[in-house]
C-alpha atoms as one frame of an Amber mdcrd trajectory, in Angstrom:
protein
 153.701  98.609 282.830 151.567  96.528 281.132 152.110  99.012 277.671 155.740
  98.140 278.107 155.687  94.482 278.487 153.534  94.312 275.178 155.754  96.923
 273.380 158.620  94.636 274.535 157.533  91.250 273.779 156.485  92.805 270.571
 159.861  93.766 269.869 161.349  90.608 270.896 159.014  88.481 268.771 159.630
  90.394 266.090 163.537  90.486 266.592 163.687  86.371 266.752 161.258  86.107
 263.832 164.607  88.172 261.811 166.743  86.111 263.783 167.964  89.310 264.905
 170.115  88.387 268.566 169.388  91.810 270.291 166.225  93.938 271.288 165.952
  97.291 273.065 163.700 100.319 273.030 163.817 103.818 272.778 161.129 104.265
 275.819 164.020 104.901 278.278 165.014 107.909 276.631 161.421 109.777 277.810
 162.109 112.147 280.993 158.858 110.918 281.931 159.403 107.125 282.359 161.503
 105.090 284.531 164.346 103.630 282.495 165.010 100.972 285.896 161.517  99.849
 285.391 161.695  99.308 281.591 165.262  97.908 282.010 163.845  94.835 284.351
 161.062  94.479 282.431 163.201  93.621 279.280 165.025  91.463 281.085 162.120
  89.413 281.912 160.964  89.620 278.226 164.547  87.946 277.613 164.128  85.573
 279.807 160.827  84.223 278.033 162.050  84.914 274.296 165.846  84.118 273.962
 166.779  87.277 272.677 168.934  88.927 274.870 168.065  92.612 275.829 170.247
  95.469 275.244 169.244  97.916 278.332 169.854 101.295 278.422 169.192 104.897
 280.271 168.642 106.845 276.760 168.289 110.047 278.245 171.564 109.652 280.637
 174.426 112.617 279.598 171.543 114.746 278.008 170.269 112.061 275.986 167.282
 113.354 275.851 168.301 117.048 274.902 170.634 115.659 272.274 167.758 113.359
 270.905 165.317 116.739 270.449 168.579 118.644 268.778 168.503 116.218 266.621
 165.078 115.445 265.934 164.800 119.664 265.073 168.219 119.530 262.784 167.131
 116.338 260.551 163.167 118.359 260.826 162.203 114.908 262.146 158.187 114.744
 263.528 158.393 113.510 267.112 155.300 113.169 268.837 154.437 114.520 272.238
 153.038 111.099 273.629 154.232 107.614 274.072 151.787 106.646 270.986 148.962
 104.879 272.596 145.672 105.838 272.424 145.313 106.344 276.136 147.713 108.533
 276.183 146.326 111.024 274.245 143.959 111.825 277.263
């Protein structure tokens, strides 16, 4: 949780520095992590930053399926961890 608040705040800073009015994240669409939790934690992170946050479950109607489809037809690299270091382990 504490990867996903910095990921998000991250996001969010960088989304008001563009004056950009939305933020969301692609985390949600991982069978492995809870979209709810992700969800509430961007809606603290607008809370604190003014941007609002666009929550989503990604991998809802075979999101995630469709996403690797995809990935394989465009030859796209997708990595098999969430792209911290810790979770190469």
């Amino acid at each position: 949780m504490i990867c996903y608040r910095f990921r998000l705040r991250e996001t969010a800073g960088m989304a008001k520095r563009l004056g950009i009015n939305f933020f969301s994240t692609t985390l949600t669409l991982s069978p492995h992590k809870s979209a709810d939790t992700i969800n509430k934690i961007g809606i603290e992170i607008e809370s604190e930053s003014g941007v609002q946050f666009l929550g989503k479950n990604f991998k809802k109607d075979d999101g995630f399926k469709e996403s690797c489809e995809m990935s394989q037809e465009m030859n796209m690299y997708r990595q098999n961890y969430c792209g911290c270091r810790y979770s190469l382990r």
